[in-house]
C-alpha positions in Angstrom: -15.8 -4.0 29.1 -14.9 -0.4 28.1 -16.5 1.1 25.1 -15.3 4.3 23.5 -18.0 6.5 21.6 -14.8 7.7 19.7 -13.8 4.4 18.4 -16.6 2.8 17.5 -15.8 1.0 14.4 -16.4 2.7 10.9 -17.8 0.1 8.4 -17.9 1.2 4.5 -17.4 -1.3 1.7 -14.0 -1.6 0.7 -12.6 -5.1 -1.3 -9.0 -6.7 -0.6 -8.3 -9.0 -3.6 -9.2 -12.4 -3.9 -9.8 -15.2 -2.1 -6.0 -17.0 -2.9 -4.6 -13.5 -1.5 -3.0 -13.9 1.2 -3.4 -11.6 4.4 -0.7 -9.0 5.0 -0.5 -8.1 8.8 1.3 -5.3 10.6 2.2 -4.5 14.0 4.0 -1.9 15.9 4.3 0.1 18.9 3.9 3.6 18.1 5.1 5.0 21.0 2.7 7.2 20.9 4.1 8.9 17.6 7.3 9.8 19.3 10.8 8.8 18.9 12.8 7.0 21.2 13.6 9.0 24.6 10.6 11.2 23.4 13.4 13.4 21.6 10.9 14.2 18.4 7.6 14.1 16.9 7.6 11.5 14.0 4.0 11.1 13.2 3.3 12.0 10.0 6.2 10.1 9.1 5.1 7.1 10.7 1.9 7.8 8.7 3.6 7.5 5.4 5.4 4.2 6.4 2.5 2.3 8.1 0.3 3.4 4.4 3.0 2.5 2.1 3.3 -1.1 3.9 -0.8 -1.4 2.1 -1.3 -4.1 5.2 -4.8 -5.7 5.1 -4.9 -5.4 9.0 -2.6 -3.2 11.3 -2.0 -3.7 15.2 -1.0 -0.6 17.0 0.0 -0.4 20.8 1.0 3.0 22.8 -1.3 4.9 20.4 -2.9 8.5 21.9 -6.4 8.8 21.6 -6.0 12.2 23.2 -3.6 14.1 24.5 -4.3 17.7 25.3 -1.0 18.8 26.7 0.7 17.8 23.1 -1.9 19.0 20.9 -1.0 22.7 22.4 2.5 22.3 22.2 4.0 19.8 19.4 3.7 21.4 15.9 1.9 19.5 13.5 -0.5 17.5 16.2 -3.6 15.9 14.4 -7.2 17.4 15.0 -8.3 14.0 15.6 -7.0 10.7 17.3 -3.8 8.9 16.4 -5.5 6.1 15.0 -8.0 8.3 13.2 -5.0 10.0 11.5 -3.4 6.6 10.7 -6.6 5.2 9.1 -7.0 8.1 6.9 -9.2 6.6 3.5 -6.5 3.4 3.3 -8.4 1.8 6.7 -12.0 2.0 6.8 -12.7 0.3 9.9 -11.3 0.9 13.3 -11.3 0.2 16.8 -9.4 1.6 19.8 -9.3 0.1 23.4 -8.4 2.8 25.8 -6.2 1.2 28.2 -4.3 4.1 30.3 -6.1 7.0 31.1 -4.8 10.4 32.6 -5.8 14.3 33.3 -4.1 15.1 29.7 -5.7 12.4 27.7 -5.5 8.7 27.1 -3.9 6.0 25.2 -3.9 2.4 24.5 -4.2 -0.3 21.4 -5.7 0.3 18.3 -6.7 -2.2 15.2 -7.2 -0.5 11.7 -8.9 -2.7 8.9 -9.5 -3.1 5.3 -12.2 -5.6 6.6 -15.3 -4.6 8.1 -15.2 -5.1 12.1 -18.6 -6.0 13.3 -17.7 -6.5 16.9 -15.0 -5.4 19.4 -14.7 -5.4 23.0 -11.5 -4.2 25.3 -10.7 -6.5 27.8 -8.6 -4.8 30.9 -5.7 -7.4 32.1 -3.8 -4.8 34.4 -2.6 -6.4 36.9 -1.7 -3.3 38.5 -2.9 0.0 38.9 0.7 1.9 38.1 0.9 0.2 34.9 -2.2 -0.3 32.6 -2.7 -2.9 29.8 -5.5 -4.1 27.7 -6.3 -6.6 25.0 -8.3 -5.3 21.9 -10.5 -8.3 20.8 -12.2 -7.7 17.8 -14.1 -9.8 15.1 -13.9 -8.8 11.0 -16.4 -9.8 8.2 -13.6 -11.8 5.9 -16.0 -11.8 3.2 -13.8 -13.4 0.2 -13.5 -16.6 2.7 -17.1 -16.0 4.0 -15.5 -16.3 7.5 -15.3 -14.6 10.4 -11.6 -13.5 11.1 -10.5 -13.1 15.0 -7.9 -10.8 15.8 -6.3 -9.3 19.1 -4.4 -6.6 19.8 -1.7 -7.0 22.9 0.3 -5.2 25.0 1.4 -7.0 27.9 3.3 -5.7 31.1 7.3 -5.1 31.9 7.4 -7.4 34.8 7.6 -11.2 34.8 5.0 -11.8 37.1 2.4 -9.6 35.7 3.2 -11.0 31.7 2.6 -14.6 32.9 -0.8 -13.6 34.0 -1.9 -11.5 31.4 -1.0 -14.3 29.3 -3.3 -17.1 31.2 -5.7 -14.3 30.7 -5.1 -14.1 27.1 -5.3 -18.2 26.7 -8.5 -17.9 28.7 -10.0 -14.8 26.1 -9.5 -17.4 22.9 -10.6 -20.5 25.0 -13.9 -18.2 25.9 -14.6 -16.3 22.4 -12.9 -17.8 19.8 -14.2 -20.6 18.4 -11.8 -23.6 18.3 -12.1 -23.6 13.9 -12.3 -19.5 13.5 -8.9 -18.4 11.9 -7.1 -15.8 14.3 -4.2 -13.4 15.0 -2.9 -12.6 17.8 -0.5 -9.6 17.5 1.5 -6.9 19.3 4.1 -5.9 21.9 4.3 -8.7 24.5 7.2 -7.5 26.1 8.1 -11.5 26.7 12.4 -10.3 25.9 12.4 -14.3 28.5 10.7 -15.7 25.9 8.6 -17.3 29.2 5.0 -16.7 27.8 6.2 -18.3 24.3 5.6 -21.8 25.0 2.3 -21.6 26.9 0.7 -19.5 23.5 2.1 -22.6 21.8 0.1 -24.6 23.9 -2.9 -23.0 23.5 -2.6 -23.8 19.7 -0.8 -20.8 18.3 1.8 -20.4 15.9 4.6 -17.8 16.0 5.4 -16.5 12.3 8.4 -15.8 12.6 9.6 -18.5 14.7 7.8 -21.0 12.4 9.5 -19.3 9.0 12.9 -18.9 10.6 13.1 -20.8 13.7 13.8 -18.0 16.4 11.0 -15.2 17.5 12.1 -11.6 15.6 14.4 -9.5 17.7 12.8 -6.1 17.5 13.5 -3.8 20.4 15.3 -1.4 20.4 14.4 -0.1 17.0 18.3 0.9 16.2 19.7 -2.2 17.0 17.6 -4.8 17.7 18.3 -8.0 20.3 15.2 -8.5 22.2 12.4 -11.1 20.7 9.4 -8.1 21.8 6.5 -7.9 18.9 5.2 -11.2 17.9 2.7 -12.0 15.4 0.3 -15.5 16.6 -2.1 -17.1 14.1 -4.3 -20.3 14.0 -6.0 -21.8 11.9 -4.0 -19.7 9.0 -0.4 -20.5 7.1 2.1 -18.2 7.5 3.8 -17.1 4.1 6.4 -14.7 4.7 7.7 -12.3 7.7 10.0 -9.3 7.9 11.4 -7.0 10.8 11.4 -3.4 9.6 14.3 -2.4 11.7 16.0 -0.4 8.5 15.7 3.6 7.8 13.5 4.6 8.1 11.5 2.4 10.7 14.6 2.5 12.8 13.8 6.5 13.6 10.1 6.3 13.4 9.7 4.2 17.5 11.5 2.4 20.1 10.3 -0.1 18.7 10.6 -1.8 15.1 7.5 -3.1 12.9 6.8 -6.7 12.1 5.3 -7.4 8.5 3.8 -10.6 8.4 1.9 -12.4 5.3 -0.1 -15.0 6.1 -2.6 -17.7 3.8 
């Protein structure tokens, strides 16, 4: 288990409506606050989108925690983390699993919540060393329902062979350390565009939003013109209400990738 001095969640008291409310859920890869191709530096207008969306809990893959290279040379780099910046006053609570790590800095998947998070832990499920992926575990005090929520932040790899195991790995995490009545989201970029790993997440008692609302998983990738079923959004144990791909301006110029906003009872 890695454990970042950096990221250790911030917890201040902070109240997100009523018990009947439902949960609003967003996730996205940031692509590391770049556009697609790298061609320009979008993150303080990434910033403004994420906070206007107001989600209860946000699920961010290919965010920087550091990056010294780019802080001398892009205009308009944040003093502190990615995630850091993202959270501003909105988020209180954080986490960040630090998946790749390079001379320049290092980057991997970050969880920003209106809830307080009284536990985290990164679990690395490269299978290789080229290409390096994590799942961001981490468990928030869901006060109005006086439970504790579970919630885990994916990125899994571009080939078949290593998604199939990260995904037996990622059954084998909830098995392990989620109880079998805790509610829980499972969210981010699985890069599953075979729709292989779907069915085995279904048999581990998960629930696609998207596919459940409108009977196909969400095309999301690329941003522009979307045709490939990427960024997912799992529950159990909770009701999913409504879903939306934000694939529209100006989402479409903000990542690679677009957003998924998810509401869910």
């Amino acid at each position: 288990m890695y454990r970042d001095p950096s990221s250790e969640p911030v917890s201040r008291p902070r109240g997100t409506g009523g018990a009947d409310t439902p949960l609003t859920v967003l996730t996205l890869n940031l692509h590391k606050g770049f556009t697609a191709m790298n061609r320009h530096f979008v993150l303080p207008a990434l910033k403004a989108a994420v906070q206007h969306c107001d989600a209860d809990i946000v699920f961010l893959q290919e965010v920087l925690g550091q990056h010294d290279t780019h802080a001398q040379r892009v205009h308009g780099w944040p003093a502190q983390s990615q995630y850091e910046y993202l959270a501003d006053s909105i988020w209180r609570d954080f986490a960040y699993g630090r998946n790749a790590v390079y001379p320049q800095g290092h980057h991997g998947n970050a969880v920003l919540s209106k809830f307080p998070i009284v536990a985290w832990r990164n679990q690395d499920v490269s299978v290789h060393t080229i290409e390096k992926r994590g799942l961001l575990h981490g468990e928030l005090d869901w006060k109005t329902r006086g439970k504790t929520l579970h919630v885990i932040c994916a990125h899994l790899g571009l080939l078949e062979s290593q998604r199939q195991e990260q995904i037996r790995r990622l059954v084998a995490l909830i098995n392990e350390r989620v109880p079998p009545d805790a509610p829980l989201i499972v969210a981010g970029d699985l890069n599953d565009w075979r729709q292989r790993g779907h069915p085995a997440l279904l048999r581990a008692g998960l629930r696609e939003v998207h596919h459940t609302l409108r009977g196909r998983l969400a095309r999301t990738f690329p941003a522009r013109m979307p045709v490939l079923p990427l960024d997912r959004v799992y529950v159990r144990h909770l009701e999913p209400v409504s879903v939306k791909v934000l694939s529209q301006a100006p989402w479409n110029r903000l990542s690679d990738h677009a957003a998924v906003l998810a509401e869910v009872a």
